[in-house]
C-alpha positions as CSV (number, residue, x, y, z in Angstrom):
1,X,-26.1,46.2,-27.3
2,X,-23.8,47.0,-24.0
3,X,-26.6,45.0,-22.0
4,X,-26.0,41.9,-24.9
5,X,-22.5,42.9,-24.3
6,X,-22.5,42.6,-20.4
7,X,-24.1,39.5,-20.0
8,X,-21.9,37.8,-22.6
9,X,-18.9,39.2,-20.2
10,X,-20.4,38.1,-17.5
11,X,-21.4,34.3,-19.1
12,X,-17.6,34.2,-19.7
13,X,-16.4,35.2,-16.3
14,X,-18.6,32.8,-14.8
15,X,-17.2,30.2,-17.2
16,X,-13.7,31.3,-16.0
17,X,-14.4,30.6,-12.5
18,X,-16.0,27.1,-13.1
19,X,-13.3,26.0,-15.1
20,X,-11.2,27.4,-12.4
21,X,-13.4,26.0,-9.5
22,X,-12.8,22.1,-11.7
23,X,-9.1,22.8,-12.3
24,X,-8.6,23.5,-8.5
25,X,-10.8,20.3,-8.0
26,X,-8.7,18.1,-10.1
27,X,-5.5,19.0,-8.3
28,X,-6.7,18.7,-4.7
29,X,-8.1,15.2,-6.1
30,X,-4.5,14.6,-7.8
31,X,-2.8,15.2,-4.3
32,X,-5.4,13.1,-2.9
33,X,-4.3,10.1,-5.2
34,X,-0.5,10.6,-4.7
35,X,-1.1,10.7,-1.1
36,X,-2.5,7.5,-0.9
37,X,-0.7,5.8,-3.5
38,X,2.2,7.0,-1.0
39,X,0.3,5.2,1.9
40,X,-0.7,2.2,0.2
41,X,2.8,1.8,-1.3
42,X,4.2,2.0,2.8
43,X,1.2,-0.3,3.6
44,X,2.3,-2.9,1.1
45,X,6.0,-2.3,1.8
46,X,5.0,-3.4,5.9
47,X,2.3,-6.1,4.5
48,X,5.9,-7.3,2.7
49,X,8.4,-7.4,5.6
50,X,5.8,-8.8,8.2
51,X,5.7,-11.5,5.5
52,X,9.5,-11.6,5.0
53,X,9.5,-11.9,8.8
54,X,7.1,-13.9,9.7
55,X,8.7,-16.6,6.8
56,X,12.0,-16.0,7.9
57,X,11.6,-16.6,11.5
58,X,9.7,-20.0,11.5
59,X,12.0,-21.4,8.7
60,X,15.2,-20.5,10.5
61,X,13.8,-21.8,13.8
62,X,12.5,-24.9,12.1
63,X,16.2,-25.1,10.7
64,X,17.7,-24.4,14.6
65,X,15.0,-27.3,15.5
66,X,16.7,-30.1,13.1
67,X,20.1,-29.1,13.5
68,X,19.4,-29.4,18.3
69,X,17.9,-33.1,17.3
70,X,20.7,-34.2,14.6
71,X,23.5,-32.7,17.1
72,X,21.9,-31.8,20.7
73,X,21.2,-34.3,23.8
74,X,20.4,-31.9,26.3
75,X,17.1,-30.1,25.9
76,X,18.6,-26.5,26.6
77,X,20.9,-26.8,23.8
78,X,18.5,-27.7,21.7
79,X,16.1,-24.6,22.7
80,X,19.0,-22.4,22.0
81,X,19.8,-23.7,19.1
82,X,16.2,-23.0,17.8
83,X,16.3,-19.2,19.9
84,X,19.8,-18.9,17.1
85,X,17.8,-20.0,14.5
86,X,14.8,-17.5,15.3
87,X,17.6,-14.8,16.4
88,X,19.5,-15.3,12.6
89,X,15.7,-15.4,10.9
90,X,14.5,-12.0,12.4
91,X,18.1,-10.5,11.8
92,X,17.9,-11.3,7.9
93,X,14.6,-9.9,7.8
94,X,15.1,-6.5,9.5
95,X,18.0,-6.2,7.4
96,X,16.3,-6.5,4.0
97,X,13.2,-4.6,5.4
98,X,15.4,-1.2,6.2
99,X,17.0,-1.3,2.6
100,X,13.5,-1.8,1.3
101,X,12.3,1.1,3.3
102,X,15.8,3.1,2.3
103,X,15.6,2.2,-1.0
104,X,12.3,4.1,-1.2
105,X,13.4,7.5,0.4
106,X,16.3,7.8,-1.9
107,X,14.2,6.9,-5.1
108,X,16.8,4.1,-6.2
109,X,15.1,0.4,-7.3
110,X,14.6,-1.8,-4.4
111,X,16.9,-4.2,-5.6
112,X,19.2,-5.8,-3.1
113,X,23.1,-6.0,-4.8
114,X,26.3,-7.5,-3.5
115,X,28.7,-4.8,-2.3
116,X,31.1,-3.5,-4.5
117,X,35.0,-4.3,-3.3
118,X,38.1,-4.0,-4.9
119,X,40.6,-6.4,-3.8
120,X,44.2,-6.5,-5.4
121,X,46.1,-9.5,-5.5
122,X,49.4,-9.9,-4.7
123,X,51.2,-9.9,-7.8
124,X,49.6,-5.9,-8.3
125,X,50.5,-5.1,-5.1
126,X,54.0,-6.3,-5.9
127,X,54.4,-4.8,-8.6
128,X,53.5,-1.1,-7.0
């Protein structure tokens, strides 16, 4: 009977430790996943702003393009009018791309919101 006894301790002890050995599995694999949901979510966030500035930049120097040959004779003028246009395209993009990448660090929705500003008009600030 204590032999019977032992061995079924022993069974259950074993089956401790494997069902410790799976739980300990399952969490390095769970750490595993958030890790590189973590890098796939910054690898799609750069896939998006290489995008964003890649789009950007030609449209805005296409737009510089149009605007030298509708108002520019001189060549010059018109190669810094499209060097604006690609200057205004990759500003807009690095703009949006840090508040995408902020927006992510603080845990707040990506969206992109006007400011919030609080004028008063004149008749309220005559009336204080």
């Amino acid at each position: 009977r204590k032999r019977k006894s032992e061995i079924a301790n022993c069974g259950r002890k074993e089956e401790g430790r494997v069902w410790e050995k799976i739980k300990s599995e399952d969490r390095i694999e769970s750490e595993m996943e958030t890790k590189s949901n973590i890098d796939s979510d910054v690898n799609a966030k750069w896939d998006a702003c290489l995008d964003l500035t890649a789009r950007r930049v030609v449209y805005s120097s296409l737009g510089g393009a149009f605007a030298g040959l509708l108002f520019f004779r001189s060549p010059v003028t018109r190669w810094a009018s499209i060097a604006f246009g690609a200057g205004i395209g990759i500003g807009s993009a690095y703009t949006d791309c840090s508040r995408l990448f902020d927006a992510s660090s603080s845990s707040t929705s990506a969206t992109l919101s006007a400011p919030k500003t609080t004028e008063t008009s004149v008749s309220q600030a005559a009336e204080e």
